[in-house]
VOROKE-122784 format. One record per atom (N, C-alpha, C): residue number from 1; chain; y, z negated, x. Coordinates in nm, 2 decimals. Each point is the difference from the previous one (the first is absolute). Layout:
N
+-----+-------+--------+--------+--------+
|   n | chain |     c2 |     c3 |     c1 |
+-----+-------+--------+--------+--------+
| NUM |     A |      Y |      Z |      X |
...
+-----+-------+--------+--------+--------+
REM end
This chain:
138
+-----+-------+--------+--------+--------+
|   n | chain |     c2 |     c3 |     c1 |
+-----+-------+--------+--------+--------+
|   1 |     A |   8.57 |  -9.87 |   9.13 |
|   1 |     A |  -0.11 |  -0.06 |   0.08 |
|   1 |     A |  -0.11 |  -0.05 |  -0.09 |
|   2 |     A |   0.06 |  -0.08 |  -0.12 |
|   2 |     A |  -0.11 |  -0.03 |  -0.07 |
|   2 |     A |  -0.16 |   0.09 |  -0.05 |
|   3 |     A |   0.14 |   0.14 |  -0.05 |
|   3 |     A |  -0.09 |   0.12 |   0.00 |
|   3 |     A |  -0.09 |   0.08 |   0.06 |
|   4 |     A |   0.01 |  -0.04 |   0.10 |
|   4 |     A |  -0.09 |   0.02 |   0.14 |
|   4 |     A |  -0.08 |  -0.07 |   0.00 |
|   5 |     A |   0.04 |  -0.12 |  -0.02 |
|   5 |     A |  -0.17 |  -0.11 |   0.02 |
|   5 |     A |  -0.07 |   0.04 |  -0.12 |
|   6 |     A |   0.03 |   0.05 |  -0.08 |
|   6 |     A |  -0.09 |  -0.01 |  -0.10 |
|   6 |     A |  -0.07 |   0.13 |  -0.03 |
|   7 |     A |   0.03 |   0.13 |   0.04 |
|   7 |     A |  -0.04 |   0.09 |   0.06 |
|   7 |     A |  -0.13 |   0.00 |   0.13 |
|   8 |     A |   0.06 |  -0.08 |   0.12 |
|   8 |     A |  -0.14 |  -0.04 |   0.09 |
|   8 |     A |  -0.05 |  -0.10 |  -0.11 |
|   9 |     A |   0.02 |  -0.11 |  -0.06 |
|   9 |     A |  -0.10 |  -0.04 |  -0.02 |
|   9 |     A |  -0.08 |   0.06 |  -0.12 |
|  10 |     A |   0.03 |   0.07 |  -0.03 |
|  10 |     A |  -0.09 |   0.11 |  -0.08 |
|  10 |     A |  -0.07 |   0.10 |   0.02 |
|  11 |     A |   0.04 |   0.06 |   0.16 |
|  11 |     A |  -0.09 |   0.07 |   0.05 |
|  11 |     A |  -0.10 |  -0.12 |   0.10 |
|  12 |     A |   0.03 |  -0.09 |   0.03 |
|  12 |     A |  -0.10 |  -0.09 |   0.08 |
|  12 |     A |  -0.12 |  -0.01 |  -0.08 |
|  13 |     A |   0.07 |  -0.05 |  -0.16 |
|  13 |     A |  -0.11 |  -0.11 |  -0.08 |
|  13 |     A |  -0.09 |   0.17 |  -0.02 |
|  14 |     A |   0.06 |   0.11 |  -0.03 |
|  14 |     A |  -0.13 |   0.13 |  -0.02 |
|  14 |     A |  -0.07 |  -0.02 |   0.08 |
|  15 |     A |   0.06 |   0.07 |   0.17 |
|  15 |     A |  -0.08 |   0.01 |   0.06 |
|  15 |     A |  -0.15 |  -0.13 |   0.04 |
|  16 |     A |   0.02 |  -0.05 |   0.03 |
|  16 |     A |  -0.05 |  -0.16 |   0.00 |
|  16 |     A |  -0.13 |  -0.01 |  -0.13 |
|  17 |     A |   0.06 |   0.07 |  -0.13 |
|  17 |     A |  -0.13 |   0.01 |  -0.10 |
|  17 |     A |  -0.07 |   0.11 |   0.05 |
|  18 |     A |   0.05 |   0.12 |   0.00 |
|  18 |     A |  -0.03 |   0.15 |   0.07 |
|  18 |     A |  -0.11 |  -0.08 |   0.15 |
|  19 |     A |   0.02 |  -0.06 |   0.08 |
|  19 |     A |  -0.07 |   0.00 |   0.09 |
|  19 |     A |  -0.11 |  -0.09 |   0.00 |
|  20 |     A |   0.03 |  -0.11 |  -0.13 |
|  20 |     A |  -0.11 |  -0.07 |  -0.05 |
|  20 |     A |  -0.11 |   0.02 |  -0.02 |
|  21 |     A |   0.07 |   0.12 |  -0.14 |
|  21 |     A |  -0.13 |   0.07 |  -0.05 |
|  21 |     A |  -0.04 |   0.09 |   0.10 |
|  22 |     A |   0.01 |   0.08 |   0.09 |
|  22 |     A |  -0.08 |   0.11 |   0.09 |
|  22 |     A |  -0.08 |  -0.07 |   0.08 |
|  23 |     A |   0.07 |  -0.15 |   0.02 |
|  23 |     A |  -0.12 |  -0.06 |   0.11 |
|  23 |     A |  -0.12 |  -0.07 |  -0.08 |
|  24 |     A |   0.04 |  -0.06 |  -0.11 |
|  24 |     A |  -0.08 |  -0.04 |  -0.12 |
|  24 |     A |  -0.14 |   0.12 |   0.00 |
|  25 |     A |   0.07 |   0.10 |  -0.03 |
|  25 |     A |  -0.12 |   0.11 |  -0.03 |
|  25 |     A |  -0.06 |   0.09 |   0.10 |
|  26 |     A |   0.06 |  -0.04 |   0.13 |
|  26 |     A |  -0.08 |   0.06 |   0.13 |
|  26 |     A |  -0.08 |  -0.11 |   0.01 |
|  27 |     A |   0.03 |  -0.16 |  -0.01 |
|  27 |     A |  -0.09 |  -0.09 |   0.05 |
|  27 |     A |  -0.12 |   0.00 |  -0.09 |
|  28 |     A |   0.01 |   0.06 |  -0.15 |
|  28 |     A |  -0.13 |  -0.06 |  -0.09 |
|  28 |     A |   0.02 |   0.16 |  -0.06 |
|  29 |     A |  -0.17 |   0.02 |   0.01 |
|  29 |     A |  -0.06 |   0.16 |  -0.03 |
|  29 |     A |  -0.02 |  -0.02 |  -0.17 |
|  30 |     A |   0.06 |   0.12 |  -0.02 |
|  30 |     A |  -0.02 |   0.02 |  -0.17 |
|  30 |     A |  -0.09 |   0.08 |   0.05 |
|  31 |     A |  -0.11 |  -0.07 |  -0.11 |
|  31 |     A |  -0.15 |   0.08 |  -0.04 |
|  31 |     A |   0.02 |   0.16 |  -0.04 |
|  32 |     A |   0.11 |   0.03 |  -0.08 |
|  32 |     A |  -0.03 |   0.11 |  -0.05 |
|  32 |     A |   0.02 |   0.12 |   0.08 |
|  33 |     A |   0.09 |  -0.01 |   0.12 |
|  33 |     A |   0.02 |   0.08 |   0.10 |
|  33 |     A |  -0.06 |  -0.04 |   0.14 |
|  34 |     A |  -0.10 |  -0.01 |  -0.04 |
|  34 |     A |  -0.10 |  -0.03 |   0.11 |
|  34 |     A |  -0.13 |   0.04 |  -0.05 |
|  35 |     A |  -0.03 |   0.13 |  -0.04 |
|  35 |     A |  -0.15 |   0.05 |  -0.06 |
|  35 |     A |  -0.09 |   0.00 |   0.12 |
|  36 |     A |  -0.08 |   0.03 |  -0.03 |
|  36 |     A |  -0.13 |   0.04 |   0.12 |
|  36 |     A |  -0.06 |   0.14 |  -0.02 |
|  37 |     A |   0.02 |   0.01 |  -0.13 |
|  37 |     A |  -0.08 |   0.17 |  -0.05 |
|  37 |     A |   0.07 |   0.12 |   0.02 |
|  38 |     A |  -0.03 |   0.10 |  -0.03 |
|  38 |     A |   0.05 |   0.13 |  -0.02 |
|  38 |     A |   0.08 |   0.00 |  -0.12 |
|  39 |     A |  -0.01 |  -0.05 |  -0.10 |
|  39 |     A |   0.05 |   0.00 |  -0.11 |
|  39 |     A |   0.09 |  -0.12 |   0.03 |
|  40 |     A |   0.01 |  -0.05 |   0.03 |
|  40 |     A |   0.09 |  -0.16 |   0.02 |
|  40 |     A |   0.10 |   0.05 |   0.04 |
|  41 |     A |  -0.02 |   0.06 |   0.12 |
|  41 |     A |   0.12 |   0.07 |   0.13 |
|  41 |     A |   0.11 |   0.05 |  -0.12 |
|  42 |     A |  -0.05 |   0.10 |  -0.05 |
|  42 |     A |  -0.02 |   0.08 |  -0.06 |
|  42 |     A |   0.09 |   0.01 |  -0.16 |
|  43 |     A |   0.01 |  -0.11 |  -0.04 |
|  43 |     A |   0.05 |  -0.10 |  -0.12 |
|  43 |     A |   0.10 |  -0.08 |   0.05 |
|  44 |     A |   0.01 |  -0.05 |   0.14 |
|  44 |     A |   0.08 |  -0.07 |   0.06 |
|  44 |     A |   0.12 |   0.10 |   0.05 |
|  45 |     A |  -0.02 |   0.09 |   0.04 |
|  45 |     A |   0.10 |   0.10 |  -0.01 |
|  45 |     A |   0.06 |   0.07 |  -0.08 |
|  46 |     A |  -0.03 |   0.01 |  -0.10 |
|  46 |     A |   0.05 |   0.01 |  -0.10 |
|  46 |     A |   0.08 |  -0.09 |  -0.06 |
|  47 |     A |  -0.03 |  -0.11 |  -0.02 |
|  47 |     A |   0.09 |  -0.10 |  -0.05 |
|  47 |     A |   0.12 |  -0.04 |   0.12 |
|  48 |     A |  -0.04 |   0.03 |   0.13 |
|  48 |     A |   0.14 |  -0.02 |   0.11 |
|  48 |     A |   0.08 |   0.12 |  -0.05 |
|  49 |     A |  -0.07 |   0.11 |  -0.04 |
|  49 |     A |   0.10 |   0.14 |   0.01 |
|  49 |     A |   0.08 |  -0.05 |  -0.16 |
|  50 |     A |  -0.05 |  -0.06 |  -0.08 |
|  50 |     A |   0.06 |   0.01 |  -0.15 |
|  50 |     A |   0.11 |  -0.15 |   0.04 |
|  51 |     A |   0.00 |  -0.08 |   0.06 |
|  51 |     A |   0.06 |  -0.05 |   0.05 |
|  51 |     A |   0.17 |  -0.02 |   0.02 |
|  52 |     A |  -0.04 |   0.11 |   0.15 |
|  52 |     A |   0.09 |   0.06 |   0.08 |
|  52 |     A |   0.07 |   0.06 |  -0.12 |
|  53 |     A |  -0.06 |   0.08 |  -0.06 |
|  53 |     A |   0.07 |   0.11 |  -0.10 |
|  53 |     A |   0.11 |  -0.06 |  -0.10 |
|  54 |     A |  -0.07 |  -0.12 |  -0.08 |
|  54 |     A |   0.08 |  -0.07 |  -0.06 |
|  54 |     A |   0.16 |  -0.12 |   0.00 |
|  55 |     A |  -0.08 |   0.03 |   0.18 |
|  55 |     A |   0.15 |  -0.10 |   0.07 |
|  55 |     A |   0.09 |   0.10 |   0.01 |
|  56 |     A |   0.02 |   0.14 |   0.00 |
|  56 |     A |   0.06 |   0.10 |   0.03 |
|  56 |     A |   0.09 |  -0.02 |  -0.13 |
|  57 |     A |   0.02 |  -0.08 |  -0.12 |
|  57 |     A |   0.04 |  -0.05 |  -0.06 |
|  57 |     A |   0.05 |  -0.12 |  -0.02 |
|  58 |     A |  -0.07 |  -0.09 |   0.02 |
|  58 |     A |   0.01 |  -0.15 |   0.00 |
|  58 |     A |   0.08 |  -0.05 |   0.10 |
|  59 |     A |   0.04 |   0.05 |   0.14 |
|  59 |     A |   0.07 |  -0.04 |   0.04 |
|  59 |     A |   0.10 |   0.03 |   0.03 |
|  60 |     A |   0.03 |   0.13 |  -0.06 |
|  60 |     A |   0.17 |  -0.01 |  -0.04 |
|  60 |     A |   0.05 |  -0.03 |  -0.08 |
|  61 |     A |  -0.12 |  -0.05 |  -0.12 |
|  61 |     A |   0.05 |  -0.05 |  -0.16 |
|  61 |     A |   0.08 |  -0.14 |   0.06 |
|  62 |     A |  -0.13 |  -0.09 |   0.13 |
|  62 |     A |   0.07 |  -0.12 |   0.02 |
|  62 |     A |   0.13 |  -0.02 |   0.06 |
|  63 |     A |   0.02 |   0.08 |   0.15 |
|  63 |     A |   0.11 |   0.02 |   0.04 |
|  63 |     A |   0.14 |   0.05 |  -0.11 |
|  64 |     A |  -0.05 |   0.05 |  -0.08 |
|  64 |     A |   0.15 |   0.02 |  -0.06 |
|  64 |     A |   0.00 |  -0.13 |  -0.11 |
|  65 |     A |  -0.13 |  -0.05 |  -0.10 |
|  65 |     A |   0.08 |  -0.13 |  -0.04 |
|  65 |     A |   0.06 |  -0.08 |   0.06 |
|  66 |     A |  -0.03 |  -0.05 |   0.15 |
|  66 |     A |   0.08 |  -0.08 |   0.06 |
|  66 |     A |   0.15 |   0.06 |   0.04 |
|  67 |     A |   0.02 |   0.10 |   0.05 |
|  67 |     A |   0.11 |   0.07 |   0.01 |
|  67 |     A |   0.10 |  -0.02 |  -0.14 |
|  68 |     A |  -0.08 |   0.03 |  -0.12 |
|  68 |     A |   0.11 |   0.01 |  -0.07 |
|  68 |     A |   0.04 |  -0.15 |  -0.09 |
|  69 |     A |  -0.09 |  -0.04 |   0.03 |
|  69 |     A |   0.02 |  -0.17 |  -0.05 |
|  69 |     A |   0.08 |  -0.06 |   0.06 |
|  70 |     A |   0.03 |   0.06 |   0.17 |
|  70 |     A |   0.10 |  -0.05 |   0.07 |
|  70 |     A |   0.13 |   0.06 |  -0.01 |
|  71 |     A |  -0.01 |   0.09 |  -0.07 |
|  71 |     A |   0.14 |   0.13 |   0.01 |
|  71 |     A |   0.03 |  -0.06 |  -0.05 |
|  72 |     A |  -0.07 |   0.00 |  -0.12 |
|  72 |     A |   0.09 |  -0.04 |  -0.15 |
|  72 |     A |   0.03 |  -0.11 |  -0.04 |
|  73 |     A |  -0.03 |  -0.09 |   0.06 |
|  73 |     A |   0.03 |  -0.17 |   0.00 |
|  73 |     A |   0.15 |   0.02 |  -0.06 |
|  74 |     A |   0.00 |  -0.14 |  -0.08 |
|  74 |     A |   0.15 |  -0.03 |  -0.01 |
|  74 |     A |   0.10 |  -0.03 |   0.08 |
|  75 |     A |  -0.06 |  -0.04 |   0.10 |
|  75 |     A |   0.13 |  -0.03 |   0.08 |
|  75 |     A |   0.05 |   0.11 |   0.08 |
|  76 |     A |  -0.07 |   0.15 |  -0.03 |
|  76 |     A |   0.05 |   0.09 |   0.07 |
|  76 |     A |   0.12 |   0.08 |  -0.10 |
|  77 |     A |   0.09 |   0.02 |   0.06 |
|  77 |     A |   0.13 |   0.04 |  -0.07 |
|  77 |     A |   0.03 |   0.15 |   0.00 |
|  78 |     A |  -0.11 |   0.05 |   0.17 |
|  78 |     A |   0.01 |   0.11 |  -0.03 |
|  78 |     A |  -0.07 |   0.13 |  -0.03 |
|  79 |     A |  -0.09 |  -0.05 |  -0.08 |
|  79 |     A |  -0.12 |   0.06 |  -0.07 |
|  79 |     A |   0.06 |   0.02 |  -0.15 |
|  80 |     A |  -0.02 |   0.15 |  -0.05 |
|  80 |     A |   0.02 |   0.02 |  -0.13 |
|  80 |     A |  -0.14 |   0.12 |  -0.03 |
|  81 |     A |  -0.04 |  -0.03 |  -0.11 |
|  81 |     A |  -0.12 |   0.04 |  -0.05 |
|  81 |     A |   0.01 |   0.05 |  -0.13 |
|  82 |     A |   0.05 |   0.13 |   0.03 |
|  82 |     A |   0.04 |   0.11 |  -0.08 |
|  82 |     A |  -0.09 |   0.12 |  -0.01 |
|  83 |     A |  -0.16 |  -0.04 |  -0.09 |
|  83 |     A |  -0.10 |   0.12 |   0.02 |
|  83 |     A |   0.06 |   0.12 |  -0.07 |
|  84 |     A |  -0.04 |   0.09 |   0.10 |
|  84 |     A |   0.04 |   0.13 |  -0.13 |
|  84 |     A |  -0.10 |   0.07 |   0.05 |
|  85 |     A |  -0.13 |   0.00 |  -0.02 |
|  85 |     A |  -0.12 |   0.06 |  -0.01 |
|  85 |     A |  -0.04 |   0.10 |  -0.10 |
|  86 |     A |   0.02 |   0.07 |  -0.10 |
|  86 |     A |  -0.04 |   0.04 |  -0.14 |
|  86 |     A |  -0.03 |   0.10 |   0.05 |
|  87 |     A |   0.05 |   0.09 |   0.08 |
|  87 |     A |  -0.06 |   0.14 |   0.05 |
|  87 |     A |   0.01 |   0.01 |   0.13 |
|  88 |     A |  -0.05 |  -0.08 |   0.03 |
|  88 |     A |  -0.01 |   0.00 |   0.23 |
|  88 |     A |  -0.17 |   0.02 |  -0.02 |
|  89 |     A |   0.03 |   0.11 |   0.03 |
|  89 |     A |  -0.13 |   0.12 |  -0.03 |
|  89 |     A |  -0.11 |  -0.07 |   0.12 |
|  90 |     A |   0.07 |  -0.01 |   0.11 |
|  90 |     A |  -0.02 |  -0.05 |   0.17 |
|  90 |     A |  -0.11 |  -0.13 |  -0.04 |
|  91 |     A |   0.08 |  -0.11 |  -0.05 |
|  91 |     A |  -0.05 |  -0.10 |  -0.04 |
|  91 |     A |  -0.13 |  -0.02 |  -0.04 |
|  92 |     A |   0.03 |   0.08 |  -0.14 |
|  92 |     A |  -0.11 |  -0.01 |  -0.06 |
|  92 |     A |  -0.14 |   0.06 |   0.10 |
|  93 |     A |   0.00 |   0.11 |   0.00 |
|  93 |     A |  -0.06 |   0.05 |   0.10 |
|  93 |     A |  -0.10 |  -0.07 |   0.13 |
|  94 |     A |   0.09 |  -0.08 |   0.07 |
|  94 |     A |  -0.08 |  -0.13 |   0.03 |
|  94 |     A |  -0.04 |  -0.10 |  -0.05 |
|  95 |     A |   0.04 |  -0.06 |  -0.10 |
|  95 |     A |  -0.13 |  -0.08 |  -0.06 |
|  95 |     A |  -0.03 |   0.01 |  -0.06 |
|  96 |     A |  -0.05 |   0.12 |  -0.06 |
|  96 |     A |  -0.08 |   0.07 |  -0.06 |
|  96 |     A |  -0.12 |   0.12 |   0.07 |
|  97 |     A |   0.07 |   0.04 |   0.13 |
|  97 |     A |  -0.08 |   0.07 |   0.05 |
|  97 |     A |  -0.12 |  -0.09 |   0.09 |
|  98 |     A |   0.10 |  -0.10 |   0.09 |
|  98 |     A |  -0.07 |  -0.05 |   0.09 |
|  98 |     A |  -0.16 |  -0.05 |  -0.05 |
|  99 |     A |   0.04 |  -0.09 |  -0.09 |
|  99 |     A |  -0.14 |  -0.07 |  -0.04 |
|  99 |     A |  -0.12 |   0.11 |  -0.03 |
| 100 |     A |   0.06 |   0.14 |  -0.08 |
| 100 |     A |  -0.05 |   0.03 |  -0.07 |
| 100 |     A |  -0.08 |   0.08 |   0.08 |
| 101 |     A |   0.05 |   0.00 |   0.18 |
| 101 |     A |  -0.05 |   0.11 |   0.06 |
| 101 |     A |  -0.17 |  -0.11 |   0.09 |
| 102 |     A |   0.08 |  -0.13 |  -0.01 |
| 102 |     A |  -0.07 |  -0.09 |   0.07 |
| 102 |     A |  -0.11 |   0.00 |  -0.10 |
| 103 |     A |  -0.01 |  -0.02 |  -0.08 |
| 103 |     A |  -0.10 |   0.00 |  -0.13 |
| 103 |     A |  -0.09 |   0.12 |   0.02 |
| 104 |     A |   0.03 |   0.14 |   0.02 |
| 104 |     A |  -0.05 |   0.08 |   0.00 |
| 104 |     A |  -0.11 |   0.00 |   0.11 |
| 105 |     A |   0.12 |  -0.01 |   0.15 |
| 105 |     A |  -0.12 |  -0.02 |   0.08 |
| 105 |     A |  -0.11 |  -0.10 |  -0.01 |
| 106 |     A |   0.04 |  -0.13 |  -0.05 |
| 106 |     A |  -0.10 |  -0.07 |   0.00 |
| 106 |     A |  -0.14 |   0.05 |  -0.12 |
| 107 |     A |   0.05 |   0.04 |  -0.07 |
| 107 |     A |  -0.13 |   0.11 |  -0.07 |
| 107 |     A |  -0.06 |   0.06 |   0.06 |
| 108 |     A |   0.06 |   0.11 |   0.07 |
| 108 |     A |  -0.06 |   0.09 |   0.07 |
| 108 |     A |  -0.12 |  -0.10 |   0.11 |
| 109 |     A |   0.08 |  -0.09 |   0.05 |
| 109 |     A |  -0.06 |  -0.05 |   0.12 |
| 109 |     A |  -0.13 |  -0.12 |  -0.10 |
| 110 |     A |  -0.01 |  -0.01 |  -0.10 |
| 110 |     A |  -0.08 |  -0.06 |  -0.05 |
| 110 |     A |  -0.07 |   0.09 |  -0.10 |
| 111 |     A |  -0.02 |   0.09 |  -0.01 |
| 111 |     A |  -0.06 |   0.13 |  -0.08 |
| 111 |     A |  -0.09 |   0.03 |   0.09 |
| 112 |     A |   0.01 |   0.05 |   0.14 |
| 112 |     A |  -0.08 |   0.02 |   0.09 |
| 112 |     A |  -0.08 |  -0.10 |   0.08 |
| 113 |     A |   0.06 |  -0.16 |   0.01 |
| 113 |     A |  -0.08 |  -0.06 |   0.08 |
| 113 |     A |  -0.13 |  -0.05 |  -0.14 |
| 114 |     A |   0.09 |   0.03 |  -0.11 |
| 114 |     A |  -0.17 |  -0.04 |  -0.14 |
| 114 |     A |  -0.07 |   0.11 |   0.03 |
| 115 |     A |  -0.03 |   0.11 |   0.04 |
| 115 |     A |  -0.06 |   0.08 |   0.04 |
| 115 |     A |  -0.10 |   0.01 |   0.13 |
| 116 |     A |   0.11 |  -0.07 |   0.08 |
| 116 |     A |  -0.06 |   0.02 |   0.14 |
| 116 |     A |  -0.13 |  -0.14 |   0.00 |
| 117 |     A |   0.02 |  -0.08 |  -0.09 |
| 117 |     A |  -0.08 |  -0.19 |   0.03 |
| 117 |     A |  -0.11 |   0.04 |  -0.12 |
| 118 |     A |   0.00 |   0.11 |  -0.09 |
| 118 |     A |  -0.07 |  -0.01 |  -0.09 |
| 118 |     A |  -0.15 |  -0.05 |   0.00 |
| 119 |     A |  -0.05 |  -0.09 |  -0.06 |
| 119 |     A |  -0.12 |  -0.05 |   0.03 |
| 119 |     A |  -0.12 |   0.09 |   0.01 |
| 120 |     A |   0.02 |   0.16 |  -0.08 |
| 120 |     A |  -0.09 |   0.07 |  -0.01 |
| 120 |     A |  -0.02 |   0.11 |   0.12 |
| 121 |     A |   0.06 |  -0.02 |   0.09 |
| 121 |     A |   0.01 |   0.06 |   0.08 |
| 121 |     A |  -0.01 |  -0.02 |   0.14 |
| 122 |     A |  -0.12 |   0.05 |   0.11 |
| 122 |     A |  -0.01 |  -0.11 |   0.09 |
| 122 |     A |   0.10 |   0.01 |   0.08 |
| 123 |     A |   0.03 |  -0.10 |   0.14 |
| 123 |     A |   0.06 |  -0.03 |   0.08 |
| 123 |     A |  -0.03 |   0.09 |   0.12 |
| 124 |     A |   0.13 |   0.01 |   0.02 |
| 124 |     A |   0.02 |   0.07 |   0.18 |
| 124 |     A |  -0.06 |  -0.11 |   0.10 |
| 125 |     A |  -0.13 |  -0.02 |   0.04 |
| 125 |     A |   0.01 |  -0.11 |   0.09 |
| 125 |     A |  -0.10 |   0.04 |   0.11 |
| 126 |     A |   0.02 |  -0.05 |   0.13 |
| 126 |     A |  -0.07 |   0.03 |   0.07 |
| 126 |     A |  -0.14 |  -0.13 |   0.03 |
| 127 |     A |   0.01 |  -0.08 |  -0.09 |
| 127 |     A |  -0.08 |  -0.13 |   0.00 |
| 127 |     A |  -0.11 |   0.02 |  -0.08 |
| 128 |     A |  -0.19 |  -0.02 |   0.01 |
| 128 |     A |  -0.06 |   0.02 |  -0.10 |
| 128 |     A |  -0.02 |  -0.07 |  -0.10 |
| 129 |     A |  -0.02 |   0.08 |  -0.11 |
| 129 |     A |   0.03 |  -0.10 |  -0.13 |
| 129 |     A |  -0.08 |  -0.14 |   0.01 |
| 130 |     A |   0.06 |  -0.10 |  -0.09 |
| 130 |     A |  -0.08 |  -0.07 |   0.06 |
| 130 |     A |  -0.11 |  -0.04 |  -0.15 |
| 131 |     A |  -0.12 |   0.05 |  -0.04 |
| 131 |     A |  -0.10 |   0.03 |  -0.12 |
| 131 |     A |  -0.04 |  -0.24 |  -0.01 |
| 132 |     A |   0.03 |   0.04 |  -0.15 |
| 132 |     A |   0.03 |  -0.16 |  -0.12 |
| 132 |     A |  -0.18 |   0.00 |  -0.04 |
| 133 |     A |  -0.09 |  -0.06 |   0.01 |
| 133 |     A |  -0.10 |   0.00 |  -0.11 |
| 133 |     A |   0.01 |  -0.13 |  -0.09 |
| 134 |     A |   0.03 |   0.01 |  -0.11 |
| 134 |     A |   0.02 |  -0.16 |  -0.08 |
| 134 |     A |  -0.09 |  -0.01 |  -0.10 |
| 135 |     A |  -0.08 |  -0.08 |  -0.04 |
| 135 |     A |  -0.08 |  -0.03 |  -0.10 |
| 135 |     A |   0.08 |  -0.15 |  -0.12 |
| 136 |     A |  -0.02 |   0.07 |  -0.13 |
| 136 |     A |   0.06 |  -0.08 |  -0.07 |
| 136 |     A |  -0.10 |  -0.07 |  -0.07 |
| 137 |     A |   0.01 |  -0.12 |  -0.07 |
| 137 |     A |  -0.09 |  -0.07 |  -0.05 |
| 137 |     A |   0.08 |  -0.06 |  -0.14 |
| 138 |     A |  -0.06 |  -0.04 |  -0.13 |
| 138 |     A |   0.08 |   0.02 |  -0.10 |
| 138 |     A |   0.00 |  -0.22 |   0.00 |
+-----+-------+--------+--------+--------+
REM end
C-alpha cells in the first residue's frame, strides 16, 4: 500500500508540474515563436522542427532514468544487474545509430533552410517591397 502511494504521488506531483508548465507557456507568448516576417516564420520553424527532433531522444533518455533508478533501488530484491553488452551488435546500433541519424536530418534540414533565408537572395513575397532612404551624418 505504501508503494502505491508513492507511485500516485509521483505521477500526481509530474503531472501537476507538466500541466503547470503548458499553461505557464500558453498564458505568456515567447517572443521568439511569434515572428511577424517571412524569415521569422521561417526560423521559427525551424527551431520547432530541431526541437521535436531532439526530444525523439530526450525523452526516452528521461523515462528510462527514472525507470531505472526505481528498478534498481535497494530495496528491490528482485532486480540483478548483470550487463553483458560487449557484442549486442542490436544495442549498439541504437545508440549510436539513432542520434546519429537525428543529427543527420537535422543537417540536412538546416543546410537547406541556410539556403532557402539567404540574405542574397530575394524573397518569395507577394507584398511590395517596402524601399529604406537613409541619410547618415558623421
Amino acid at each position: 500500500m505504501k508503494k502505491l502511494f508513492k507511485i500516485l504521488l509521483f505521477i500526481i506531483t509530474l503531472s501537476v508540474i507538466v500541466f503547470a508548465s503548458v499553461r505557464y507557456i500558453a498564458q505568456h507568448p515567447i517572443p521568439v515563436l511569434q515572428p511577424s516576417g517571412l524569415i521569422g516564420e521561417k526560423e521559427r520553424d525551424l527551431i520547432i522542427t530541431a526541437s521535436e527532433l531532439m526530444m525523439i531522444v530526450a525523452i526516452p533518455v528521461f523515462i528510462m532514468t527514472f525507470f531505472f533508478a526505481w528498478y534498481y533501488r535497494e530495496e528491490n530484491d528482485k532486480a540483478h544487474h548483470t550487463p553483458d553488452w560487449e557484442h549486442n551488435h542490436l544495442i549498439e546500433y541504437c545508440w549510436w545509430g539513432i542520434p546519429f541519424v537525428i543529427i543527420v536530418c537535422l543537417a540536412v534540414i538546416t543546410w537547406k533552410s541556410s539556403f532557402e533565408l539567404s540574405p542574397f537572395q530575394p524573397l518569395d513575397s507577394k507584398k511590395k517591397p517596402l524601399v529604406i532612404q537613409a541619410v547618415a551624418l558623421q
